[in-house]
Structure formats: C-alpha cells, structure tokens
C-alpha positions in Angstrom: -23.0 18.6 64.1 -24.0 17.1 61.0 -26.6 19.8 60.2 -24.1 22.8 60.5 -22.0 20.4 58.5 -24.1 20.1 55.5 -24.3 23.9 56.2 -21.1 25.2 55.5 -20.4 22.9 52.9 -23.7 24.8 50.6 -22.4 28.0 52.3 -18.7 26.6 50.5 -20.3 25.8 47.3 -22.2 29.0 47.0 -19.1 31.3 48.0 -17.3 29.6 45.2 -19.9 30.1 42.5 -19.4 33.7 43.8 -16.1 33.4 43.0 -16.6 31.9 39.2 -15.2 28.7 40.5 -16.4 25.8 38.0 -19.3 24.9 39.8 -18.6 21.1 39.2 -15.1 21.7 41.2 -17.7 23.6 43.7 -19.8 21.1 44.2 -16.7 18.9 44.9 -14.8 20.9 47.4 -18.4 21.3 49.0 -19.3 17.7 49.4 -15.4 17.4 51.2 -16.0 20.8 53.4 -19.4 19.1 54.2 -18.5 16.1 55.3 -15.5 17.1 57.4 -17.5 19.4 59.1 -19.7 16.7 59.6 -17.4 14.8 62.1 -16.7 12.4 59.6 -13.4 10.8 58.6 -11.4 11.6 55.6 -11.8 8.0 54.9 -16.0 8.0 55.3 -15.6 11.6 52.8 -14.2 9.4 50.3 -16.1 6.7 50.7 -19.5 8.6 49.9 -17.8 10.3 47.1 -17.0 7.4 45.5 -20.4 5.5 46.6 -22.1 9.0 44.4 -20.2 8.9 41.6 -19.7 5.5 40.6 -23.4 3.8 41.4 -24.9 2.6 38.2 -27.4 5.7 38.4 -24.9 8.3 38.7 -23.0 6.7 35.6 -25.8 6.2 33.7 -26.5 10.1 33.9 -23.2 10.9 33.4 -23.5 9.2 30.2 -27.1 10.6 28.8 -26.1 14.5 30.1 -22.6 14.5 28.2 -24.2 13.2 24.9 -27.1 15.6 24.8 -24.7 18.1 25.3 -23.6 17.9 22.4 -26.6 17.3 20.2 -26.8 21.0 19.4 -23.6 21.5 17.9 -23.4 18.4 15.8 -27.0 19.3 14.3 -25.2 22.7 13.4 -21.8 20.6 12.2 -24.0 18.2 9.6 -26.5 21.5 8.3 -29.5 20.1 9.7 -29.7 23.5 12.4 -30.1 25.4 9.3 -32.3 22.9 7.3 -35.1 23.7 10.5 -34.2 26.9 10.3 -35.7 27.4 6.5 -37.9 25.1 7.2 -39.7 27.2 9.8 -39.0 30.2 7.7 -41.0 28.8 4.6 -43.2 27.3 6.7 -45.0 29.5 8.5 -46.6 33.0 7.3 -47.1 34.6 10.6 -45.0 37.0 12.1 -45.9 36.3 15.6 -45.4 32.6 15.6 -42.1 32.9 14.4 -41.1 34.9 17.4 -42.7 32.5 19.3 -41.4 29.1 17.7 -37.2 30.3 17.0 -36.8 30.2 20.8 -39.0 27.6 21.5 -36.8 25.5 19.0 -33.1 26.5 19.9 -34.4 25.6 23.8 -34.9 22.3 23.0 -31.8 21.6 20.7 -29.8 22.4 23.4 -27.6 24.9 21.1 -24.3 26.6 23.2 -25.1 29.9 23.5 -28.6 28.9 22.2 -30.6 32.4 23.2 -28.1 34.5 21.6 -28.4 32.2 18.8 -31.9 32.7 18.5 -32.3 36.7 18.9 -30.9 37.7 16.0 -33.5 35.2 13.8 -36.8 36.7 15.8 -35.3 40.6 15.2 -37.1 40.8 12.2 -40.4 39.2 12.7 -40.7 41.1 16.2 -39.6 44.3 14.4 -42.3 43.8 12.4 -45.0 43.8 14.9 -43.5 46.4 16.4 -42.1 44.9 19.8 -39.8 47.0 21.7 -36.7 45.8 23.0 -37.5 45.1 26.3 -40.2 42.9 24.6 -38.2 41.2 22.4 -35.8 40.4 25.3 -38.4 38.7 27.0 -40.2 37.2 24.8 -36.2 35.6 23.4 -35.6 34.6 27.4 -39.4 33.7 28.3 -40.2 31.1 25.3 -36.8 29.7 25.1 -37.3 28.2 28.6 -41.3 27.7 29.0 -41.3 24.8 26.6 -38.4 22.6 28.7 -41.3 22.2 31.6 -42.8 19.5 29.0 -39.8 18.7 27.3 -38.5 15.4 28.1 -34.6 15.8 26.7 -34.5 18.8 28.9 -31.0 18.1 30.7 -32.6 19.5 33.9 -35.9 17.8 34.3 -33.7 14.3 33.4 -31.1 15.4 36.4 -34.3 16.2 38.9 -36.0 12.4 37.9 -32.4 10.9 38.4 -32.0 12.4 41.4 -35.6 12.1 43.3 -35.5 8.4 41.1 -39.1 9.4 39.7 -40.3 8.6 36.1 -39.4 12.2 34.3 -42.9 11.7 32.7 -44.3 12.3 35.8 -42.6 15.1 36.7 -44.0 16.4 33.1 -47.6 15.9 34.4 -47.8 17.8 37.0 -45.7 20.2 35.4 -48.3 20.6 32.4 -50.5 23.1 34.9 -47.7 25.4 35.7 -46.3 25.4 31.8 -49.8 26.1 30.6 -50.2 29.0 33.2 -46.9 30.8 32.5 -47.1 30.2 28.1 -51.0 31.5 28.4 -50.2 34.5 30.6 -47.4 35.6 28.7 -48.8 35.2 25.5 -51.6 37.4 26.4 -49.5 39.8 28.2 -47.6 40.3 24.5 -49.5 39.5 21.9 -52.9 40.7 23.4 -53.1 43.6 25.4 -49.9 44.9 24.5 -50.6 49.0 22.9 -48.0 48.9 20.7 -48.2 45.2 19.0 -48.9 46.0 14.9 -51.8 43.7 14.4 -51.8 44.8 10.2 -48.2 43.1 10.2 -48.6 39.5 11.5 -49.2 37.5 8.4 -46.2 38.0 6.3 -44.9 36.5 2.5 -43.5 33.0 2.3 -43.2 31.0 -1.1 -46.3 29.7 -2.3 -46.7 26.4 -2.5 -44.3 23.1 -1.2 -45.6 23.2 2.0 -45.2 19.2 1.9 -41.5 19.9 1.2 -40.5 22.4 4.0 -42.7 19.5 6.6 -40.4 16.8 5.1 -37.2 19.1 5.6 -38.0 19.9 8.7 -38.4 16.4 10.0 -35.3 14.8 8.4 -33.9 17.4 10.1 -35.2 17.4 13.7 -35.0 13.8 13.2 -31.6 12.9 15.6 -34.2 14.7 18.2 -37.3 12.7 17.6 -35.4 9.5 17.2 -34.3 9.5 20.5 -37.7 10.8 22.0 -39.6 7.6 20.0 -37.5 4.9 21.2 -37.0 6.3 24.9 -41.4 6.5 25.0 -42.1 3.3 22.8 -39.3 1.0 23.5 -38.4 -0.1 26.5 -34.7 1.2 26.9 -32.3 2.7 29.2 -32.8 6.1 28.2 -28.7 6.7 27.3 -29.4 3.9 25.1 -32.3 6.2 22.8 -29.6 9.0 23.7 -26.8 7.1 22.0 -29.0 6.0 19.0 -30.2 9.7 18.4 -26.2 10.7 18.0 -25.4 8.1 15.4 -28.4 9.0 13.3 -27.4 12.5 13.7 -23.7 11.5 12.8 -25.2 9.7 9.5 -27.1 12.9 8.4 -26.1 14.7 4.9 -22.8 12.3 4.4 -20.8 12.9 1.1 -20.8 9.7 -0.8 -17.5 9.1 -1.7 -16.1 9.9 2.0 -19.1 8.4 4.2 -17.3 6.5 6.8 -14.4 9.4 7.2 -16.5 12.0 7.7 -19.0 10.2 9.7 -16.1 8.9 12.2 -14.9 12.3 12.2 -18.1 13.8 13.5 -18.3 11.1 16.3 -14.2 12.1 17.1 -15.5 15.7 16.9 -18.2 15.1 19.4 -16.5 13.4 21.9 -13.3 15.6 21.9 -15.0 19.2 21.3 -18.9 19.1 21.7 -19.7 17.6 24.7 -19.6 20.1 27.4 -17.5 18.4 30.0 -18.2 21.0 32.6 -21.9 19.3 32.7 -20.1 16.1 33.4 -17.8 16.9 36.3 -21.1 18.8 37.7 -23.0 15.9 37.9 -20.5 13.8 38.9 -20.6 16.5 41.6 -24.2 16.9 42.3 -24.0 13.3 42.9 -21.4 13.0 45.1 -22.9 16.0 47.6 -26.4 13.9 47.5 -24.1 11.1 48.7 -22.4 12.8 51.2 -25.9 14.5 52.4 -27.5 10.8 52.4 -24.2 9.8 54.6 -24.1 12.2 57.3 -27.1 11.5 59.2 -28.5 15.2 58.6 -31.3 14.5 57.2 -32.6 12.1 60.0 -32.1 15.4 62.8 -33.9 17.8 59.9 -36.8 15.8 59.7 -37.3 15.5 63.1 -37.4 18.6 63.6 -39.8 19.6 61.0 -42.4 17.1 62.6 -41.7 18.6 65.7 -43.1 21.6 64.9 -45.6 20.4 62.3 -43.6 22.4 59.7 -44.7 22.0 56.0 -42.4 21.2 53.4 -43.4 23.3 50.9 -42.2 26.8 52.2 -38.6 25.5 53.2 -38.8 24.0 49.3 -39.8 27.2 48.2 -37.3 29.5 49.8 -34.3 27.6 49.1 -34.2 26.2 45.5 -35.6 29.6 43.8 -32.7 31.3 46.7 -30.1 28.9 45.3 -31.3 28.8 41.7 -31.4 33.1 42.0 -27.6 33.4 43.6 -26.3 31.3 41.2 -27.9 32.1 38.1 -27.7 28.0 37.0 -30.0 26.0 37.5 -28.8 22.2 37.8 -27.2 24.1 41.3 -30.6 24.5 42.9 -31.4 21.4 41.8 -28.7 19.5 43.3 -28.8 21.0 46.1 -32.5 21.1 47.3 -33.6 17.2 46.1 -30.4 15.6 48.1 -31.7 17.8 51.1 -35.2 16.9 51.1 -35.5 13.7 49.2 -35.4 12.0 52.5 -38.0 13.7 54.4 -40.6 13.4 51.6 -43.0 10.8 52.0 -43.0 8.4 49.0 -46.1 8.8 47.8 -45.6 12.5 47.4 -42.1 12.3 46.1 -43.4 13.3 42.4 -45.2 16.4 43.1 -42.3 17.7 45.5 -40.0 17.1 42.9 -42.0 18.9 40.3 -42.2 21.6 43.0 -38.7 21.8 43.5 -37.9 21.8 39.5 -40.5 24.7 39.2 -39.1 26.9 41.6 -35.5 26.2 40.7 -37.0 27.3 37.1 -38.8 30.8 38.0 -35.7 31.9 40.1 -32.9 31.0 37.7 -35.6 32.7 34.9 -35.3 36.2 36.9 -31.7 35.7 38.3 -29.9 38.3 36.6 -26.7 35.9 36.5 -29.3 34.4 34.1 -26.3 34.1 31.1 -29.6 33.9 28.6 -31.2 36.7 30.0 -28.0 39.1 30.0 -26.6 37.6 26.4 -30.4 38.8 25.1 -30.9 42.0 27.0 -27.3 43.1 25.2 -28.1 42.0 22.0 -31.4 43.9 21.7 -30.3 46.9 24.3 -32.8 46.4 26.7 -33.0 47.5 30.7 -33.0 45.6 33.6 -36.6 47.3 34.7 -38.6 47.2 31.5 -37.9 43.8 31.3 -38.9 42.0 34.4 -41.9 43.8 34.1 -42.8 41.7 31.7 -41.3 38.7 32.7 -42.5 39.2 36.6 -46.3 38.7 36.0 -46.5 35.3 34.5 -43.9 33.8 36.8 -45.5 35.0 40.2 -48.6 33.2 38.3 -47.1 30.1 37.6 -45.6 30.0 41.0 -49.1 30.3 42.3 -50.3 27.8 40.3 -47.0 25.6 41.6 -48.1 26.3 45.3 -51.9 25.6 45.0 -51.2 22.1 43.3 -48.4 21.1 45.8 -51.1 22.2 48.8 -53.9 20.9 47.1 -52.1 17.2 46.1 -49.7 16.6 49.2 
C-alpha cells in the first residue's frame, strides 16, 4: 500500500507540472495525495508535513535558498552586474573566452532570466569567430550550467547536500571528473574541430594598458559573491550565516554619501519584498515535506527489500528516474526532490556521497536536454536556432559525462 502510495502522489506531482501548476503547490498536494494513499490518517499527513517543514534543516535551507535568490538582482540594482560586465570586457582580448566566460558568469550570479541575459553579450564575440546559431545556442546553454557542478552557491548542489545531509564539498569532488569530462569535450567539439570556427578572429582590441584596474573592478564587484564563498570555506559558520553576510556587503556597495542608510535600507526592503523568488521557497518547503512524508510511510523499508531480493543495483533505478523526472519537468530541483527522499534510505552510508553526486549528475544532463529547459528555449529564440542542430551538439558531451558518471559510481560503490 504504501509503495503505490508514494506512487500516485509523484504520478500527482508530475500531472500538475503538466498542468503549469506551481510546482511548490505540486509538491504540496503530492506529499497529501501520497500519504493518503498511503493508508495514513489525515492527522499522520500533517504531522509529517509539519515534521519536514519546520525541522531546523529544512528552515535553515529555507533561509540560505531565498537569499541567494536574490543575489543576482541586487548585484544588477547597486551596478556591480555591469561593473563585471566591463571588467570582463576590458579584460580579456580573446574572442573565444568571452563566449566562454559571459555564461559561465551569469550561471553563477544566479541572474532571473540569467541565459537570456547572457546571449545577447556573447553575439558579438561568437559572431566573430563565425559560430552559427545553433552553436551559439549551445555554447549560451552548455557553459552557463557546466560550471554549477563545482560551484558551491549553486542553489541545486546546496538542496541535494541538504537533503542526502552530505558536506556539498563532497559532492563537488566527485563531481570534478564528470565537470571536467563534459567542459573538455565540449570545448573541443567547438572551438577545435569545428569547420567553420574563424581562427584569424580570436584575439580582438581591448584598451591598452590598466589591466590592474579592470582586476580590481572586477573583484569589488564580484565581491558580495566571494564574501560569502570565504567565510562559508574558512570560518566555521552555518552557511545562511556567510549567505546573510554576502547580502549586506552587497547592500553596502556603490552607496551615495549623503543618503547611505536610506538607500541601503531600501535595497534590503527591495530584496525581501521583490527579489527573492518566493516560488523557490514554497518549493523547498515542499521538497521537504514529500521527503518527510516518503521517510513516514514505511515505503522505503518494502523498496529495499525488494531490491535485495533480487540483488538489484541502485545505480540503474537512480539513473532512469532522476534524468526521467528532471526531463518531464524541465526543473531541476524536481528530480532532485524527488529521487534523494526515495533512495536516501536504501543507500548505505558509506556510499551516500557518490549516490548523491550520481543523482545530482543525472538530474543535471536530463534537465540540460529537456526541451522544457526555460534556458535552452529562451536561447534557441534569441539566436533562431532548431531543435536538431542543437542537441547535436549538446548530445555528445553529455552521453560522455554520463559515462564518466556511471563508471565512477560502479567503480566507487
């Protein structure tokens, strides 16, 4: 009962996402369809519920996913988005690396809309090394997400160490193989045996001199970013805590000095009431009450069972279902909370790392070829691309890096 229970309530949760439901609200009505079909009482529902949302965990994620949210937008509010921007610009006199580094950038800033964003700045350093559109397209989509396997403010990889309770810098360790694989692969597939690249166009013209300048620049005005990176890895902290240090150093940024503490409140009152993304919020709030509800219905205990019964690995149930989920749904926090409340339990502990890096890799490569992908269809638009032209070059490094996946989950398990 409790299997087909935990069934129909994914079966519910996809349905909705079909349906544009808010996939928080999805989650929700899931965890309730679950558990009722569970054959447990409407008082034991709501009891998990409120066990998953309000455990010091689940709070605490709340808390560090709804501020970095935001971090994007406030960067653009204070000028600092554009201060990088330059920065880059004056930086660097190479064509190719620009195309490479814009997306690479706005991926980690966590910028709403942050591919579309970045398209228009690589059109004219991919024009002029004569990329196509259906390059340009990928290359936008493909670097854009390669970097967040490593990237430790990646909302995603910080939901998947939350959930599986594993270090995140773990998670980035055995993820360095399969990023390596995929940013190698690609980057040879484009920029090395592609016909049409314009090798005479690379370099280009960037002000001489003031190098030391644009360095500086940049760094005052990544610096909200790396704040919060140097005290989560040096200091000892609750990681909302270097989260919530990063914001006010953003807030401080650029201030007009006769209106400091006006404008600086107003940026925190701006945050909180129109850049944090709340839909992130009531989705983990979600996520965390289905993992609840999943722990609570005795499911897990039956599944487990019966994959030692038939000596079944993990790995290919893994495999199928998070890069099914992450695919259908075209988002990929649903894969993940999803698959690591199903098959947490049944993975020993001392392989509970390297089955959560497998599960955030494969939740990866199927939300990157998901053509519900919003990045993916925002870019192919903007540059006028096709469907076809584009997985073809997006295909080949992610059946390689979901090799590379496989091999070290078989080889480390």
């Amino acid at each position: 009962m409790a299997i087909i229970g935990i069934g129909i309530g994914f079966s519910a949760i996809l349905f909705l996402s079909f349906k544009k439901v808010n996939l928080g609200v999805g989650f929700f009505v899931g965890t309730v369809v679950a558990g009722l079909a569970s054959g447990l009482g409407v008082g034991q529902v709501f009891q998990n519920i409120l066990l998953g949302i309000f455990s010091k965990d689940s709070l605490q994620l709340m808390v560090t996913i709804s501020l970095i949210s935001g971090m994007g937008s406030l960067l653009k509010q204070t000028g600092d988005l554009e201060q990088i921007v330059n920065s880059l610009i004056n930086l660097l006199n190479n064509n190719k690396l620009l195309t490479i580094i814009f997306p690479i950038v706005f991926g980690t800033l966590n910028v709403p809309g942050g591919a579309i964003f970045s398209a228009p700045l690589i059109e004219d350093s991919a024009e002029r090394i004569n990329l196509d559109p259906h390059q340009k397209t990928a290359v936008n989509v493909f670097f854009r997400h390669i970097a967040l396997f490593i990237y430790p403010l990646f909302t995603c990889l910080i939901i998947a160490s939350e959930l599986a309770n594993v270090d995140k810098y773990q998670i980035i360790k055995f993820n360095l193989l399969v990023f390596f694989v995929g940013f190698i692969s690609f980057y040879y597939l484009i920029f090395k045996i592609n016909p049409k690249l314009d090798k005479t166009q690379i370099k280009r013209e960037v002000e001489s001199g003031g190098k030391a300048k644009y360095i500086v620049t940049f760094l005052k005005g990544f610096s909200p970013v790396l704040i919060i990176l140097l005290i989560s890895f040096l200091i000892n902290l609750p990681f909302y805590l270097s989260v919530v240090g990063g914001l006010l150093l953003g807030a401080g940024r650029r201030l007009p000095p006769d209106q400091k503490h006006k404008v600086f409140f107003g940026r925190l009152k701006d945050f909180l009431f129109k850049e944090i993304n709340y839909n992130l919020t009531l989705l983990i709030m979600g996520v965390m009450a289905f993992k609840s509800m999943v722990e609570g219905s005795g499911a897990i205990d039956i599944i487990t069972v019966l994959l030692s019964d038939f000596n079944f690995s993990l790995i290919i149930p893994i495999i199928l279902l998070t890069s099914i989920v992450a695919m259908i749904t075209g988002f990929y926090p649903a894969a993940l909370g999803i698959s690591i409340p199903i098959f947490l339990p049944m993975i020993p502990p001392e392989s509970k790392v390297i089955y959560t890096s497998l599960i955030f890799d494969f939740a990866f490569l199927g939300y990157l070829l998901s053509p519900l992908h919003l990045c993916l269809a925002l870019t192919k638009e903007y540059f006028a691309a096709n469907w076809l032209p584009v997985y073809r070059y997006l295909f080949p490094p992610v059946v390689l890096m979901a090799i590379a996946a496989i091999i070290q989950a078989i080889l480390l398990v």
